[in-house]
Chimera marker file (.cmm) of the C-alpha trace (Angstrom):
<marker_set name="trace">
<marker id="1" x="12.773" y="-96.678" z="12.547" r="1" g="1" b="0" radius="0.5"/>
<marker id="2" x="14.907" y="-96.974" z="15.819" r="1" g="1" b="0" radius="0.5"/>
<marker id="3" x="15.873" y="-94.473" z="18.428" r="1" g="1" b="0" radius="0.5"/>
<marker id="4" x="19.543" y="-92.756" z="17.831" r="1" g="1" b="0" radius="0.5"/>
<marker id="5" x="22.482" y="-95.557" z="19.000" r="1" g="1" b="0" radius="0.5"/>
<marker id="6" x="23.517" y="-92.289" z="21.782" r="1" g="1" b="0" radius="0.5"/>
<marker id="7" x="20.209" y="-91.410" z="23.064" r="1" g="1" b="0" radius="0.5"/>
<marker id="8" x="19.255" y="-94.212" z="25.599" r="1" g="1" b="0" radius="0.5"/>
<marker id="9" x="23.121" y="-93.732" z="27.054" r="1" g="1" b="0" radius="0.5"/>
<marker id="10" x="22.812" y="-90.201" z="27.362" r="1" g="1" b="0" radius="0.5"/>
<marker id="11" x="21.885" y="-89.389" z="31.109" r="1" g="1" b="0" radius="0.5"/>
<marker id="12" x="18.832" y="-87.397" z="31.966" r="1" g="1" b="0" radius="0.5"/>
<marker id="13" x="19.452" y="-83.659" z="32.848" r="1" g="1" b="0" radius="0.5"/>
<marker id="14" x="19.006" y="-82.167" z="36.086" r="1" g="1" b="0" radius="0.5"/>
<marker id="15" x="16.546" y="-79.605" z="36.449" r="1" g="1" b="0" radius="0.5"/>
<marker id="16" x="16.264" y="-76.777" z="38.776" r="1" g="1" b="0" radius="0.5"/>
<marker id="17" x="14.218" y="-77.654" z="42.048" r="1" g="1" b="0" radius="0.5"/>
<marker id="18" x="13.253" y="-74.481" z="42.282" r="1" g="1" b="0" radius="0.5"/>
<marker id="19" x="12.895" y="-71.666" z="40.053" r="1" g="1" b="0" radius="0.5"/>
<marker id="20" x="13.347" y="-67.651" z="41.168" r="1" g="1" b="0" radius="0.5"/>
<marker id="21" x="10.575" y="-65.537" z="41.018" r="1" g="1" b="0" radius="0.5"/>
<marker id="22" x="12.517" y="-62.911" z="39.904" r="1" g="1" b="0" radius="0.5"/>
<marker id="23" x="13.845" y="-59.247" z="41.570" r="1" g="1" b="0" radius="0.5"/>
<marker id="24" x="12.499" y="-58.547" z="44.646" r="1" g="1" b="0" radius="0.5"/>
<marker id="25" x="9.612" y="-60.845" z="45.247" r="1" g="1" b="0" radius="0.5"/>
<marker id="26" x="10.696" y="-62.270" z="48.163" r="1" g="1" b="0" radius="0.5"/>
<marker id="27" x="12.350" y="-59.579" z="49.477" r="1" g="1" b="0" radius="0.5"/>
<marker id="28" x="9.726" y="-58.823" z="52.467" r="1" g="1" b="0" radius="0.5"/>
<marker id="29" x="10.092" y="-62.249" z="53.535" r="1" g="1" b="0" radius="0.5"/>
<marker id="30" x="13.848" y="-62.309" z="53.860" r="1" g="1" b="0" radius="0.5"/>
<marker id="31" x="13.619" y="-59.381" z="55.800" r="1" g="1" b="0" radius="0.5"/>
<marker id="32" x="11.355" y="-60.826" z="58.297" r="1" g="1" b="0" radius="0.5"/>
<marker id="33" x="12.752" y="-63.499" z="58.450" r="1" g="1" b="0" radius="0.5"/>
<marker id="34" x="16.396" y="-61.831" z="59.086" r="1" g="1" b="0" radius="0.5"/>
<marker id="35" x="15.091" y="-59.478" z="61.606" r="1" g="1" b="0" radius="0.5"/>
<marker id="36" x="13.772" y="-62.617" z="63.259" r="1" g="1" b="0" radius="0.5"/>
<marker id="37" x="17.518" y="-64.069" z="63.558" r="1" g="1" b="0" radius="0.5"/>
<marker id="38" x="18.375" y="-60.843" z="64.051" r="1" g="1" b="0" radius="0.5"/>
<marker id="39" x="16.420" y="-60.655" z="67.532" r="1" g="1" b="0" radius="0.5"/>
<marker id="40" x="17.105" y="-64.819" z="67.836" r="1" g="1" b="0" radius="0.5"/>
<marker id="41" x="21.115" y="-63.827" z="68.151" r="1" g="1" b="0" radius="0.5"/>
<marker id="42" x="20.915" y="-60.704" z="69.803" r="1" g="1" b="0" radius="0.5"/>
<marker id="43" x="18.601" y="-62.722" z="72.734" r="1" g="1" b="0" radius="0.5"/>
<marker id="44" x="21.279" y="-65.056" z="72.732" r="1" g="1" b="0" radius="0.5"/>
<marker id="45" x="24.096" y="-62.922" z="73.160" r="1" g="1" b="0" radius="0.5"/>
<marker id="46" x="22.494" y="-60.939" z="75.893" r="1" g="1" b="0" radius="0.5"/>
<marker id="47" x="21.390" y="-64.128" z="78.054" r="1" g="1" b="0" radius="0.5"/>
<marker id="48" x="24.759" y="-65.680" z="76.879" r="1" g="1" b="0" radius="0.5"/>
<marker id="49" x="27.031" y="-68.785" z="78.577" r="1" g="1" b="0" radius="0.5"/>
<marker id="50" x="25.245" y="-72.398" z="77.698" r="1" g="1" b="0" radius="0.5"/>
<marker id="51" x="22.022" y="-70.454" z="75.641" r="1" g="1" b="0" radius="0.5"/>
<marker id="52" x="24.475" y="-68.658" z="73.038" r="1" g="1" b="0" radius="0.5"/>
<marker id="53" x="26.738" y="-71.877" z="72.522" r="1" g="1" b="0" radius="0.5"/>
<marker id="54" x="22.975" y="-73.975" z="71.698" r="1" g="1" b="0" radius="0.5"/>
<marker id="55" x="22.094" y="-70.961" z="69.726" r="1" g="1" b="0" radius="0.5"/>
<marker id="56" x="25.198" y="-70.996" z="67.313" r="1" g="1" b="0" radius="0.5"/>
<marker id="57" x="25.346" y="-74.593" z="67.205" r="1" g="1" b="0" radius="0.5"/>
<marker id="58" x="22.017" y="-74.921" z="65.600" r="1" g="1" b="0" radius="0.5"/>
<marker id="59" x="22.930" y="-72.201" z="63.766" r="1" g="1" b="0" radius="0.5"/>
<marker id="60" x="25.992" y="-74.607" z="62.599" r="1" g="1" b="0" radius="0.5"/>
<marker id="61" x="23.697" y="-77.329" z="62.057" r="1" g="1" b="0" radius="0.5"/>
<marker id="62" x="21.298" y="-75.668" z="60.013" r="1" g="1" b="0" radius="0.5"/>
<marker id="63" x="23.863" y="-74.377" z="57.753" r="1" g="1" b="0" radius="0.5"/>
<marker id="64" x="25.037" y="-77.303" z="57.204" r="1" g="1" b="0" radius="0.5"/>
<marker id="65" x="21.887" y="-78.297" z="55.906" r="1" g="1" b="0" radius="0.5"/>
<marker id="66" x="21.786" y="-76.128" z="53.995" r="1" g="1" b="0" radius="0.5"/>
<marker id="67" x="25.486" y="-76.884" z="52.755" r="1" g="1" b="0" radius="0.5"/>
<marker id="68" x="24.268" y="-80.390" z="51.623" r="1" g="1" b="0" radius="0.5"/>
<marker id="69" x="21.320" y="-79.565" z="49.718" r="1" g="1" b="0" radius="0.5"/>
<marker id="70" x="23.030" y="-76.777" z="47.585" r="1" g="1" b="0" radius="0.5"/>
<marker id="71" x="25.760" y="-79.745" z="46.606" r="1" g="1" b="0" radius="0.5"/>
<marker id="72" x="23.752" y="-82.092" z="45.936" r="1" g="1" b="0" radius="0.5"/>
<marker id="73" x="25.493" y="-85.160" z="46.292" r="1" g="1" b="0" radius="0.5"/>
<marker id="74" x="24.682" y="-88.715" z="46.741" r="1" g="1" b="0" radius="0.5"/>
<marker id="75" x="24.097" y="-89.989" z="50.829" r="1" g="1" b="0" radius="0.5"/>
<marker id="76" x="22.432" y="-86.366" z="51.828" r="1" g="1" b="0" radius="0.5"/>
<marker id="77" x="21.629" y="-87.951" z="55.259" r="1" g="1" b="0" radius="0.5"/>
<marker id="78" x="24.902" y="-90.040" z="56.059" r="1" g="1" b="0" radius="0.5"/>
<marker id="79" x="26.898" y="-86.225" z="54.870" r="1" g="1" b="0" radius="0.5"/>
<marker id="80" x="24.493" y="-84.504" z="57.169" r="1" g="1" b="0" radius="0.5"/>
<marker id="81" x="24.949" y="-86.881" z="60.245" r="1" g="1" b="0" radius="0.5"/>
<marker id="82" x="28.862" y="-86.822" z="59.829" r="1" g="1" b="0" radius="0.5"/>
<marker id="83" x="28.678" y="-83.076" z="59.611" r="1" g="1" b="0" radius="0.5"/>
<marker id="84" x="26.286" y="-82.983" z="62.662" r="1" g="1" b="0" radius="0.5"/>
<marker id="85" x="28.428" y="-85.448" z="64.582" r="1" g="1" b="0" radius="0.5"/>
<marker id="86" x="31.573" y="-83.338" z="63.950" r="1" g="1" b="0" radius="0.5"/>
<marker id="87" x="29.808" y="-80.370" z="65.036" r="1" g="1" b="0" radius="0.5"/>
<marker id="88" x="28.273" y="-81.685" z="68.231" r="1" g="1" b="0" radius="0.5"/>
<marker id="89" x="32.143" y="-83.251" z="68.973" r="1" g="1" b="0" radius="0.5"/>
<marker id="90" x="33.830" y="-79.737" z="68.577" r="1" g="1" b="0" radius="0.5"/>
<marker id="91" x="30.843" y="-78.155" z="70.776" r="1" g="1" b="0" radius="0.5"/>
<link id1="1" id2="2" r="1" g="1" b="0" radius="0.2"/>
<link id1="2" id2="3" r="1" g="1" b="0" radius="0.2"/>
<link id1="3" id2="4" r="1" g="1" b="0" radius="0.2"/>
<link id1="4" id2="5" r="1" g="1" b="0" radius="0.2"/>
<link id1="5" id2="6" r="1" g="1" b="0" radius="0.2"/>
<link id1="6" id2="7" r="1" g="1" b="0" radius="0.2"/>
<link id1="7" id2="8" r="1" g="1" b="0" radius="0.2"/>
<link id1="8" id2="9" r="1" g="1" b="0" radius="0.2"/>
<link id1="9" id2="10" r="1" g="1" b="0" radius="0.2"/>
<link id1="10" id2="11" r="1" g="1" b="0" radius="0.2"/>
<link id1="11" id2="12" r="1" g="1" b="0" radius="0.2"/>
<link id1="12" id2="13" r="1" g="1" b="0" radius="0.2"/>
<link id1="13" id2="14" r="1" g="1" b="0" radius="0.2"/>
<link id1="14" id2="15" r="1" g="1" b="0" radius="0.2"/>
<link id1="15" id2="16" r="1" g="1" b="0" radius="0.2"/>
<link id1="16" id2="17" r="1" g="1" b="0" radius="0.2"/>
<link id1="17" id2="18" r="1" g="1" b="0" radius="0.2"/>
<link id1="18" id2="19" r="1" g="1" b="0" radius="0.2"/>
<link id1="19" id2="20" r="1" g="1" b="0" radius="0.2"/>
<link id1="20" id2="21" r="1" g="1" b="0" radius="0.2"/>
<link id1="21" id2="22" r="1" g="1" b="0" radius="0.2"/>
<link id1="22" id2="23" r="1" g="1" b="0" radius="0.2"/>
<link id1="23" id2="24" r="1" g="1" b="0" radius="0.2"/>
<link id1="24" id2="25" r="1" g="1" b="0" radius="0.2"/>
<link id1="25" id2="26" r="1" g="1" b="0" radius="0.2"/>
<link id1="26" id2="27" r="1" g="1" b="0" radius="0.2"/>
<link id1="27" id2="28" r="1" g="1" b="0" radius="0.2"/>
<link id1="28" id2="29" r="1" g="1" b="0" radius="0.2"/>
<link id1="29" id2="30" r="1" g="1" b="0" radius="0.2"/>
<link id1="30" id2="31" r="1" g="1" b="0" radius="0.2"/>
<link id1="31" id2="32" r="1" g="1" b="0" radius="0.2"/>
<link id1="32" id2="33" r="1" g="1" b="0" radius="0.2"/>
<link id1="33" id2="34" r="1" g="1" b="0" radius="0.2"/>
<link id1="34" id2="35" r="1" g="1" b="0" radius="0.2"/>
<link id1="35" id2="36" r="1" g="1" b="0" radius="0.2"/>
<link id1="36" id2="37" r="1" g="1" b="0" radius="0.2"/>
<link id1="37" id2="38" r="1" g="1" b="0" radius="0.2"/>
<link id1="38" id2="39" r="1" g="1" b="0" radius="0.2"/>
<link id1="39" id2="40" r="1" g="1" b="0" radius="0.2"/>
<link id1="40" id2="41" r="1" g="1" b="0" radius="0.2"/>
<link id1="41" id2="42" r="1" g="1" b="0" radius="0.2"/>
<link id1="42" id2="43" r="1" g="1" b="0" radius="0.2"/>
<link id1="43" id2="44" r="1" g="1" b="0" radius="0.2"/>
<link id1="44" id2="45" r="1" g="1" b="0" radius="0.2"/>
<link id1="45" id2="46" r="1" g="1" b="0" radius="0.2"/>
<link id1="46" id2="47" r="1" g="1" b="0" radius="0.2"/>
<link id1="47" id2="48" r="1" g="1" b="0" radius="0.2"/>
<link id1="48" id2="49" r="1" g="1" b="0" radius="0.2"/>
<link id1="49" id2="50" r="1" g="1" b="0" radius="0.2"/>
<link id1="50" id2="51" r="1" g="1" b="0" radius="0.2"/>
<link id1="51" id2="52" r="1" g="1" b="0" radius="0.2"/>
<link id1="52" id2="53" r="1" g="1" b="0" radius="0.2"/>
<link id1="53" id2="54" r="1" g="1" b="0" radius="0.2"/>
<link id1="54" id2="55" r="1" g="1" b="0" radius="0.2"/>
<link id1="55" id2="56" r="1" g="1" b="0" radius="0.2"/>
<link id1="56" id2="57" r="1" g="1" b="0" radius="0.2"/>
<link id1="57" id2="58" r="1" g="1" b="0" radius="0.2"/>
<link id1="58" id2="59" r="1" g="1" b="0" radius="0.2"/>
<link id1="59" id2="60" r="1" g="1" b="0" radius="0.2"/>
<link id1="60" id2="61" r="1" g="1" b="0" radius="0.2"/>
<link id1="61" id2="62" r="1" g="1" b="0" radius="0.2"/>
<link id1="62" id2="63" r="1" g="1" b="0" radius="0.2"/>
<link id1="63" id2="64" r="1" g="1" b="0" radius="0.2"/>
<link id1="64" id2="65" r="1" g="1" b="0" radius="0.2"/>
<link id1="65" id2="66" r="1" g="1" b="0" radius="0.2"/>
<link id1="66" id2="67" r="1" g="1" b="0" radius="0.2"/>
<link id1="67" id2="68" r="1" g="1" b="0" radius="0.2"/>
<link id1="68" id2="69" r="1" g="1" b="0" radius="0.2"/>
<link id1="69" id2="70" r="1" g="1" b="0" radius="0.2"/>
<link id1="70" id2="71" r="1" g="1" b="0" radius="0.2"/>
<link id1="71" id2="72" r="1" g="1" b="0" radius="0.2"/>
<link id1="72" id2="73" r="1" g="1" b="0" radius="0.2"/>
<link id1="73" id2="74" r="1" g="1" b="0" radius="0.2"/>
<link id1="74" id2="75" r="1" g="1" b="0" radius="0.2"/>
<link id1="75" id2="76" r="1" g="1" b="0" radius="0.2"/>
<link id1="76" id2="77" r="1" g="1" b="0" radius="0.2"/>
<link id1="77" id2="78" r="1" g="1" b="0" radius="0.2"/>
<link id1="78" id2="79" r="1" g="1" b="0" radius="0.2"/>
<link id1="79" id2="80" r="1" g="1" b="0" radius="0.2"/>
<link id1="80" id2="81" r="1" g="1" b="0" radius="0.2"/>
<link id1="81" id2="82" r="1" g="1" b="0" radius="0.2"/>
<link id1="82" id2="83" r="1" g="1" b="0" radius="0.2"/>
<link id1="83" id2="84" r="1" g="1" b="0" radius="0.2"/>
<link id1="84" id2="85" r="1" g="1" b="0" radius="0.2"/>
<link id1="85" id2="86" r="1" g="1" b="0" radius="0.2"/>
<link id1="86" id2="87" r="1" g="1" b="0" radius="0.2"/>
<link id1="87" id2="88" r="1" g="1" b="0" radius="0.2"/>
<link id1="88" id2="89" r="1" g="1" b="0" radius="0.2"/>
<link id1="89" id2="90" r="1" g="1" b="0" radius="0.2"/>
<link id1="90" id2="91" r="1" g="1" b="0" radius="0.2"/>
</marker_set>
């Protein structure tokens, strides 16, 4: 017997890279680790000038990161160096 005409043409699904532990499991940890950039931004803001511009850049660059990996596309690193290179340009 042979394999269905469709099924070597039909692309493999994506799966989930990660998968939610469900209610508030992490919940301690995101609060740490908001109260951390919390204090991070406050710091900044205090000190202020050339330290709060590198402080909300990197903030920039980390979201868009972040940005990239939730969309998923194809050329993560070439997106991530054009968004970087934009971002540095406009600082």
């Amino acid at each position: 017997m042979s394999a269905p005409a469709n099924s070597a043409a039909a692309p493999p699904k994506k799966t989930a890279k990660w998968t939610p532990a469900g209610g508030f499991a992490d919940l301690g940890a995101r609060v740490a680790s908001s109260a951390a950039l919390v204090a991070l931004a406050l710091g900044a803001l205090y000190i202020g000038g050339g330290v709060f511009a590198l402080f909300w850049l990197a903030a920039a660059f980390a979201v868009n990161w972040e940005w990239q990996g939730l969309i998923d596309a194809e050329r993560r690193a070439a997106r991530v160096a054009m968004g970087g290179a934009a971002l540095a340009a406009g600082a």
